[in-house]
N, C-alpha and C positions, 0 to 999 in steps of 0.2 A: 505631536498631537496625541491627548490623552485616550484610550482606548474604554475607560468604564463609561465615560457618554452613549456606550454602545448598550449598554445592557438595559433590556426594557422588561416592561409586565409582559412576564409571558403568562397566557390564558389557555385554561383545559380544554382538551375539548373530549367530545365525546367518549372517544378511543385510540388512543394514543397520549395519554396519561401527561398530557403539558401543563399543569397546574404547578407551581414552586412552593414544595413545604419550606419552612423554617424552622431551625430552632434544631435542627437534626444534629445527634451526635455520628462521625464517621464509626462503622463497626469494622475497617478492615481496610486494608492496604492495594496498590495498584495491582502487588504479584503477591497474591497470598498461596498459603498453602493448597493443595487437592486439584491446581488447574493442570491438565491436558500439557502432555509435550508438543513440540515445534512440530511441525509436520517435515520429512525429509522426503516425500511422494511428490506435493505442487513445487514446485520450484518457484512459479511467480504466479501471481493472480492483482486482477487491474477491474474495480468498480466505478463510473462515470461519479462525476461529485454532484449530478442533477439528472432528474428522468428525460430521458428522450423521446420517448414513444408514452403519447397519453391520449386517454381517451373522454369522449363525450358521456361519461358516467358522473355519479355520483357515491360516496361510497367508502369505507376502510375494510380492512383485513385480505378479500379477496383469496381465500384458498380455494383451488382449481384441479380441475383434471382434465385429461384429455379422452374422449366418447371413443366406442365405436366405430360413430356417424362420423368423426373427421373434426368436431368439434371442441371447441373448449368450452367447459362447463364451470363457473363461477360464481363465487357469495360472496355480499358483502354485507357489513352489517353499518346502519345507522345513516341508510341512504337511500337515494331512487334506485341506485342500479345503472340500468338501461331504459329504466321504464321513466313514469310521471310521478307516482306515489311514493313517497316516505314512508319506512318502515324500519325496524331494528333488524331485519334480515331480509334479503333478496336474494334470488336464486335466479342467474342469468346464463345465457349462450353467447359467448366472446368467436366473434369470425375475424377473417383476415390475420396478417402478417403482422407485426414490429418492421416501421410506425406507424403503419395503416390497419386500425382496429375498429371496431364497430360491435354493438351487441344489442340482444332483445331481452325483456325482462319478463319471465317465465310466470314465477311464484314468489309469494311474501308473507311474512307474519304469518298467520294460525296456519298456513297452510303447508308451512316450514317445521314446522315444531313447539312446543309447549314450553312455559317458564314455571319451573319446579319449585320456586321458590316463593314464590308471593310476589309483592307490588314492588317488592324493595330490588327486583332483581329484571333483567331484560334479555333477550336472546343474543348467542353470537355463535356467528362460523367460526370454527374453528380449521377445519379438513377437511378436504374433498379426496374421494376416489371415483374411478368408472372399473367397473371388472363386469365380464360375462353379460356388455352390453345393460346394465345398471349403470343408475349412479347412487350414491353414497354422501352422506352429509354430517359431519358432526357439528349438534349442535350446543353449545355452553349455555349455563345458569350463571352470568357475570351482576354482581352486585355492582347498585348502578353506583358506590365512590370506587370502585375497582377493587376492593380490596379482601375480595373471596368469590371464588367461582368452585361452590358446590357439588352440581349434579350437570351430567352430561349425559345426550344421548345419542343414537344414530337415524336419518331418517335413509328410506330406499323411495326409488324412481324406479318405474321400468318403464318409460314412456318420453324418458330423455327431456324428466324437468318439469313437466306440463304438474304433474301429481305427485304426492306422496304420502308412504305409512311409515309406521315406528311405534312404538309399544308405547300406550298412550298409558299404562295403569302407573309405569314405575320409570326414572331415568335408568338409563343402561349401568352410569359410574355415578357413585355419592359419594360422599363424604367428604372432597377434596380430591378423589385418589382417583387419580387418571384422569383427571377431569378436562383439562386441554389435550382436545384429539386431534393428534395431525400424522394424515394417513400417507405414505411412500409411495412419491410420486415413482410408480413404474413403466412406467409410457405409457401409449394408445393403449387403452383397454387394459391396461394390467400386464401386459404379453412378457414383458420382460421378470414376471413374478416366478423365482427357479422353482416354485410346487406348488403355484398354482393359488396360494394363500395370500390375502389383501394384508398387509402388515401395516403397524400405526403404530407411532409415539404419543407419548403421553407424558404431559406433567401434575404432579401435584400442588394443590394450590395455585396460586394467583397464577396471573396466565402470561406476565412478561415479566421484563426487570422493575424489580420496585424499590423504592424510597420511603416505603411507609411502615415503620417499625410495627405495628399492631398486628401484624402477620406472616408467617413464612414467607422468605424467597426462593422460587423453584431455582435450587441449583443442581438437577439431576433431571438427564436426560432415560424414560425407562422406554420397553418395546413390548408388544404384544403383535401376534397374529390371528385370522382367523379366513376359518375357509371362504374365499369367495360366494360360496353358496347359502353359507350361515351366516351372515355380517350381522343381521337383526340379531340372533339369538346369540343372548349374553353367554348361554354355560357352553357354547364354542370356541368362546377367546382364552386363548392361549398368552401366557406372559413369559418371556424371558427372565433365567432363574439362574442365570450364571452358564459355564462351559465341562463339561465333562469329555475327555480325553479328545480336546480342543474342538467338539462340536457342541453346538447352542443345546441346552434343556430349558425344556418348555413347563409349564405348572397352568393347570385353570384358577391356582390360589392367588387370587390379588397382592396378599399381603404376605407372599414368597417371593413374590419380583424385587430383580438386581437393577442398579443403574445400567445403561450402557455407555453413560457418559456424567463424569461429576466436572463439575469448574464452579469454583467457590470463588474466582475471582472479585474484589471490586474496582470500578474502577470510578474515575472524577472523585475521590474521599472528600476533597476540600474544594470548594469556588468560592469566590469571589461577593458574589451575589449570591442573593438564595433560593436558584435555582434548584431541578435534580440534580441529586449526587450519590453519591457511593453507592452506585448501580450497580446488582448484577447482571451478568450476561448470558444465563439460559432463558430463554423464551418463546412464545409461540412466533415461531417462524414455518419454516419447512425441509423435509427430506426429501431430495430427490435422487433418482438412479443415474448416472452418467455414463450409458452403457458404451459409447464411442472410448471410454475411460476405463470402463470399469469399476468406477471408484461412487463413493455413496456423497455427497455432501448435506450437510445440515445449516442451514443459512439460519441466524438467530440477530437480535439487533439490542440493544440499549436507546435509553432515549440521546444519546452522541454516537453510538459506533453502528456499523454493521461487524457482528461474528462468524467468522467463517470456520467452519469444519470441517476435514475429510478422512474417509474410514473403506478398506478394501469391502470391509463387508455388513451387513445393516444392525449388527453390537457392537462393531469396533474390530480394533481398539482405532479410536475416535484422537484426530490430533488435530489443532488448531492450525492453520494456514492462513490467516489474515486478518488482521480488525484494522476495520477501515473507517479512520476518526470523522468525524465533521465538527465537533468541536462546542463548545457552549454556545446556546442563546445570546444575538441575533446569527440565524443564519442567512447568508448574502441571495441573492435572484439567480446568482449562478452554482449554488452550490448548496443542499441539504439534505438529510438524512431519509430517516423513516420507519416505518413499523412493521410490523407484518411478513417479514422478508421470505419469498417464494423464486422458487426457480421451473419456471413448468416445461415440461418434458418437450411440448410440445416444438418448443423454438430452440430447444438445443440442437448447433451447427453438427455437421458427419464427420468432425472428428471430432466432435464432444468442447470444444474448446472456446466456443464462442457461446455465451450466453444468453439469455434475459432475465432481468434479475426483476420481480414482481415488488413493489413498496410503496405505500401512501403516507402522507403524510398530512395533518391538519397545517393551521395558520399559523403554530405555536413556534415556529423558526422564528419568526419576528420577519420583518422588511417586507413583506405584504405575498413572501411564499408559501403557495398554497399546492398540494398535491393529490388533492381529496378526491380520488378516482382510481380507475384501473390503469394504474401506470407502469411503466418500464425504463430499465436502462442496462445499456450493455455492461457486460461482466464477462472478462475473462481470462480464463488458467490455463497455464503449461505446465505441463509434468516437467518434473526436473532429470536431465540428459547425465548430470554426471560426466564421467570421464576426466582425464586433466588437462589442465591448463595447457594453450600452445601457445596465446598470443607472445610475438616477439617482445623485445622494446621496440618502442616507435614513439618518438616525441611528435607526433602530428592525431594519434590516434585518440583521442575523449573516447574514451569506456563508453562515458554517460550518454552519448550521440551516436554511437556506432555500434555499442556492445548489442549483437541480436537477444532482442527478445527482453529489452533493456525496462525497469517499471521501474518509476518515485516510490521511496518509502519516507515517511516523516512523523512528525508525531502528531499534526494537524496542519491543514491546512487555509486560512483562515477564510481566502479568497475562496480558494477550492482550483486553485493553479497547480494542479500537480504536475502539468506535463510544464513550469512553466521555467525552471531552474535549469537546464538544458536547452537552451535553444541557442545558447550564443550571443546573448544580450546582457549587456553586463551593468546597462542603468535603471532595472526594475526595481522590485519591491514584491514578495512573498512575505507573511510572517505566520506562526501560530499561535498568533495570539487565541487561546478557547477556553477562557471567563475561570481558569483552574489554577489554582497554587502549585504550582507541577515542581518537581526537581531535577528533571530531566527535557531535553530537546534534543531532536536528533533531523538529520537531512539527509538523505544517500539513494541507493541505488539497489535494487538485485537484478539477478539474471537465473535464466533457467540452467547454465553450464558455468565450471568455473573457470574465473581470469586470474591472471596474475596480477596484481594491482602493489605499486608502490606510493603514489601521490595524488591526494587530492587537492584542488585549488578552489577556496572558497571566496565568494565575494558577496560581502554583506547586501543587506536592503536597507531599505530607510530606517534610520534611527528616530524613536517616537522620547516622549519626556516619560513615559512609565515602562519603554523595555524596548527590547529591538536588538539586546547585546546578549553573549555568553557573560556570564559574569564570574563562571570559575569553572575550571577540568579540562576544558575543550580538547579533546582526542579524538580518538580513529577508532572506530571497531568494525569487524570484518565479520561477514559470516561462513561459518561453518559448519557441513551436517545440521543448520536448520537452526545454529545457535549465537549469538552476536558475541565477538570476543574481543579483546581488546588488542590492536595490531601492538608489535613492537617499535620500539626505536623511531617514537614520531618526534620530531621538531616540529616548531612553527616557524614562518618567516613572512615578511618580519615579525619580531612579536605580537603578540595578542594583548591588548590592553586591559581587557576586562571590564571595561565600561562603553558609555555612548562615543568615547573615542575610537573606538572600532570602526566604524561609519559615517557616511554612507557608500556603497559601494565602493570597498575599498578589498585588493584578494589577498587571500593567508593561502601558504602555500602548507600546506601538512603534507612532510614527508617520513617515511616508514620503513623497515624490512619489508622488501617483497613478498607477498604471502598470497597465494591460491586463495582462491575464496570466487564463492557467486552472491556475494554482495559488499558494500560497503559504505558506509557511514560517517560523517563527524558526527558528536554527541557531547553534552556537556552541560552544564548546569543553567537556566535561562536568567537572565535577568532584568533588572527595572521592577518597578512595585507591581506589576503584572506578569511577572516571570512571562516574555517570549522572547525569542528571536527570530530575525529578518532574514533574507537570501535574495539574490539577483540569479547568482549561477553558480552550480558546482560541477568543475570540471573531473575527468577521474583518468590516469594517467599509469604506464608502467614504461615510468622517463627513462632514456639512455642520455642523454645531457640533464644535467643540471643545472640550475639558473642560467637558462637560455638568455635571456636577454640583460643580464646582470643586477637584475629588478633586486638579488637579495644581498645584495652586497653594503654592507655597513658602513662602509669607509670610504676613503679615497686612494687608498690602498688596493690591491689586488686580492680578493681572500681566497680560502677555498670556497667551494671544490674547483676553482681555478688554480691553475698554477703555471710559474712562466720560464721560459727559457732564455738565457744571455744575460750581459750586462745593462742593460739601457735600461731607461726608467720603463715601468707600466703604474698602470693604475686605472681609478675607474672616475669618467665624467657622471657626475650626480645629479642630473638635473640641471645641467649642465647648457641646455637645448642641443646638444651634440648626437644624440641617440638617433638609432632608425626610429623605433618606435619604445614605447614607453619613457620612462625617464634616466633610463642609466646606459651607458657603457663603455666598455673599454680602450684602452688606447696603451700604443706602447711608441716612443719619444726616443732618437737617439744619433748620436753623429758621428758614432763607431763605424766600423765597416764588418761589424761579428754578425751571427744568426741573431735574431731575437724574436723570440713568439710568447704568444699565450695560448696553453695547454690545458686539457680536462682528462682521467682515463673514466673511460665511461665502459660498462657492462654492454655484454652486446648478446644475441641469440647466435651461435656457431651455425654457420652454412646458408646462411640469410643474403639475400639480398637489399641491400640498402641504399640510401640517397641523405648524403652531408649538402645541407645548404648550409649560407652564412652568408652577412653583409658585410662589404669593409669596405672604407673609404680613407684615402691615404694623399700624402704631398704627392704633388707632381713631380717629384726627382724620385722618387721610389723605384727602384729595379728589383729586380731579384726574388718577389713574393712567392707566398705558396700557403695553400690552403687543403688540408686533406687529413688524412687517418694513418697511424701507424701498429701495428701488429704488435698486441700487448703493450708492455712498456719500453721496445727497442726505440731505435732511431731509423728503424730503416722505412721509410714509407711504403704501404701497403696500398694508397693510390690518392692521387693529387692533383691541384691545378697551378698552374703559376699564374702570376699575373702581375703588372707594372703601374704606371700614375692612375689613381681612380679616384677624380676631383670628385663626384658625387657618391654615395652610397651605392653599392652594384651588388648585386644578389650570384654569388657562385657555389657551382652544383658541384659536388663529386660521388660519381654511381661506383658502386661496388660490391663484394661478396665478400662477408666476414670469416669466412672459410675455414679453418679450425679452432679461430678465436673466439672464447668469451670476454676478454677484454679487449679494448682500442684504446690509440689515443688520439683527440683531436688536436689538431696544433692549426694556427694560422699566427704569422709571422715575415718575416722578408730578411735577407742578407744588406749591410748597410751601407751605405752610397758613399759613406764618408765624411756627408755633413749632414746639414741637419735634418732629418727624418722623419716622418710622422705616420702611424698605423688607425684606425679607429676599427672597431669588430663588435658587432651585436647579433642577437636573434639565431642564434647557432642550434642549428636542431639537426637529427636524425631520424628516418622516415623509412621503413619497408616499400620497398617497391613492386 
């Protein structure tokens, strides 16, 4: 099934810039120069692909603070609000909890703030703060095609909303320069501000990511402060001007101010359609304090991604911790982006780590998803634990299913099924298909501590007529200190075809040098004339057997990493209908009266406690068997079972302690009866107990 059936007229709307230019040349690449490093502070971080918590408003942007009173205080522009009246601003009181919200609509229009511009231009929130029992509001001069926001000012409350003043002669910022204010969210009242000062970021020019050449795109994040008590009066703010002898210098010169954060990133260069594209990714979002944390985060979004940032302190140094795709136009009922993106103080969990992530969104997803209110959806980070690796081997253990603290990473998800490649099911269908000429696809995993990771096992999703395959590279990359690297020593099994013959749900076993890491990945080049690929399930593994169930065996032959003892024939049934489960395995044939087995040495953790199963089913004159481990590569068994005729398939356990071994060998095999013989052995694993 063709996937450009999918791309529809997508329409502008008010705010949140969904209109498709044409005709655009890309000015820049996915990893350009000047972006921000990896962050090695979050370990993992996990955003819902849909809002959970929404309310009976109307409404976009919504920057917030939290009152005195207990309250949350909120604007939105280009809506009711809470109230009945349309307006390009409204000034509301947000009560209750996430998903039980509610609010009233205070104030609106003239009585918000003034438009500095003339007829060509309309108001927007941009910021909110509460300090010293105030509220605080900045208000934008947004040109009604978006494509220059001028003059900004600040209004004050002392009366929690009902009223307000602001220096009606002049805006507070012209020219461009600072003009998107968005003030640090510090908790309740400001309390968490270390002197006492309301601080704000600022950008220049346009006020998010843009597509429209005719104008700067803010790709600098700058800061200023200003006393709590002087917020109105402009020659009190203070601008960040860089660090002398590692603490912050302040300047009241506008046009002394340093970035605190540059990312010149673009991203989407090319689609399909003509759509948005080569977006950047500084924008009005929001900063907030993570005091359970410590840590500063800056949530910023694209018209496909959300941007995440985290920084010890409110300059930096600022490092990037997550962009979380949602992918081209149509977005699905279960799954879409947004604009605006805020994290209010108020609903951060007591250990900092549970959030709510504030984002509206218009109609402009396509599929009739709409989020035009004060909505929310969980969001949330763990610091990364560090330390090393301890997991044993254990062939029963999936990383992807057990590892704590375990998140999907990908490179979109199309459905918005992130949680959906780990459950255990292996005849779904995931894909990233997201309307982009991409060169890259990736599926994997991180974790907040590192594992030792040798094998992943991937199993496709449906194969469409325009992609659904890798079509060339297909590797392993592991992360490290915050960096995706390329694992060593991967195979595939069986091979990888590189086209639609890959699928459907069919698994590739990619294995590797064992290598530490808190994450990990396949990646590879996508293909079909839509560049994506498909997925059911990725499993994640640090095997002690190898091809457990003889699934990768080529021949009829015995190959490695198997290997066999005696004279008598072995070799492997191929589909054979002989198998426990899957399609292959082994057998050993013979009417000698010698040993004969089939053996693996498999890696082991020293001082571990373990459990060998395996299935074998044999003739009824069979005496003599044994199934177990031996210590390195001797002969002498390190602990075993025997066993006699076993007309059906039988499941035998041996528990044990690998005790100063890093190697074992498994063997299952029997002494021979003298005439004719017969062994079958599948599903052989080893398992920590």
């Amino acid at each position: 099934m063709p996937r450009n059936f999918l791309i529809l007229l997508v329409v502008g709307a008010a705010l949140g810039g969904c209109a498709a230019p044409t005709g655009q040349t890309p000015k820049g690449v996915l990893h350009a120069q000047g972006s921000p490093a990896a962050s090695t502070w979050i370990g993992t971080a996990f955003v819902e692909s849909a809002h959970s918590a929404s309310s009976a408003s109307d409404g976009d942007l919504w920057p917030s603070c939290w009152s005195d009173d207990g309250n949350l205080y909120a604007a939105n522009g280009d809506g009711k609000g809470f109230g009945s009246t349309a307006s390009d601003i409204v000034l509301s009181r947000v009560t209750g909890t996430p998903p039980n919200l509610s609010g009233t609509a205070l104030a609106s229009g003239n009585a918000l703030g003034q438009v500095w511009g003339g007829s060509s231009y309309n108001r927007k929130p941009t910021g909110m703060a509460c300090a010293g029992g105030k509220l605080f509001l900045a208000v934008q001069d947004l040109n009604l095609d978006f494509n220059d926001a001028p003059n900004a000012t600040v209004a004050q409350s002392n009366d929690h909303g009902l009223t307000w003043t602001w220096n009606r002669s002049a805006p507070m910022f012209s020219g461009g320069k600072f003009t998107t204010v968005m003030f640090l969210d510090y908790g309740q009242n400001n309390v968490n501000s270390p002197d006492g000062y309301v601080y704000a970021y600022g950008l220049d020019g346009n006020w998010r990511d843009s597509f429209n050449d005719r104008v700067p795109d803010p790709v600098d994040l700058y800061l200023a402060r200003v006393p709590a008590t002087q917020v109105l009066t402009r020659s009190a703010w203070q601008f960040y001007a860089g660090q002398s002898g590692g603490a912050p210098v302040w300047t009241p010169d506008i046009n002394a101010r340093v970035s605190v954060l540059h990312d010149d990133r673009r991203i989407y260069p090319a689609l399909y359609s003509g759509n948005a594209h080569n977006l950047s990714v500084i924008s009005q979002g929001g900063v907030v304090f993570d005091k359970p944390l410590n840590r500063y985060l800056y949530t910023s979004w694209t018209e496909y991604t959300f941007e995440f940032y985290e920084s010890p302190t409110p300059w930096g140094p600022w490092t990037l911790f997550m962009t979380r795709d949602f992918g081209g136009y149509p977005w699905t009922q279960t799954k879409h982006g947004g604009y605006a993106t805020t994290v209010p103080s108020k609903f951060i969990s007591a250990d900092g780590k549970s959030l709510w992530l504030q984002s509206n969104v218009c109609s402009c997803g396509g599929g009739g998803t709409s989020v035009y209110d004060y909505s929310l959806r969980r969001f949330f980070v763990e610091p990364a634990k560090g330390g090393t690796a301890s997991n044993p081997r254990d062939d029963a253990l999936n990383l992807a299913m057990n590892g704590a603290g375990t998140r999907p990473v990908e490179r979109v998800a199309h459905f918005g099924n992130v949680a959906f490649y780990n459950d255990g099911v292996l005849n779904q269908s995931e894909d990233d298909w997201n309307d982009e000429n991409k060169t890259q696809s990736w599926w994997g995993y991180v974790w907040p501590q590192p594992y030792t990771v040798s094998e992943v096992r991937y199993t496709t999703g449906q194969m469409f007529s325009d992609g659904g395959w890798f079509s060339g590279n297909l590797g392993v990359q592991v992360r490290q200190n915050g960096v995706w690297v390329n694992a060593a020593g991967v195979s595939i099994t069986p091979p990888y075809p590189y086209s639609g013959a890959a699928g459907p749900n069919k698994t590739y076993t990619l294995r590797f040098t064992p290598v530490s890491a808190d994450g990990v990945r396949i990646i590879g080049t996508p293909g079909g004339s839509r560049t994506f690929t498909s997925i059911a399930e990725l499993g994640v593994y640090h095997r002690a057997v190898a091809d457990q169930g003889f699934e990768e065996q080529t021949g009829s032959a015995l190959g490695a990493p198997w290997g066999s003892e005696g004279s008598g024939s072995k070799g492997v049934d191929r589909g054979a209908g002989f198998a426990h489960s899957g399609a292959n395995n082994a057998w050993i044939h013979t009417s000698s009266a010698d040993w004969n087995a089939i053996t693996q040495v498999i890696p082991v953790t020293p001082g571990t406690n373990y459990r060998l199963t395996g299935w074998v089913q044999t003739s009824a004159n069979l005496t003599g068997g044994y199934f177990g481990v031996r210590a390195g590569t001797g002969s002498t068994p390190l602990a075993e079972t025997s066993f006699a005729g076993l007309p059906g398939y039988t499941l035998l356990t041996v528990d044990f302690n690998s005790g100063t071994n890093s190697t074992l060998t498994v063997f299952g095999g029997f002494h021979g009866a003298g005439a004719d013989t017969w062994l079958r052995l599948d599903d052989v694993r080893i398992a920590t107990r």
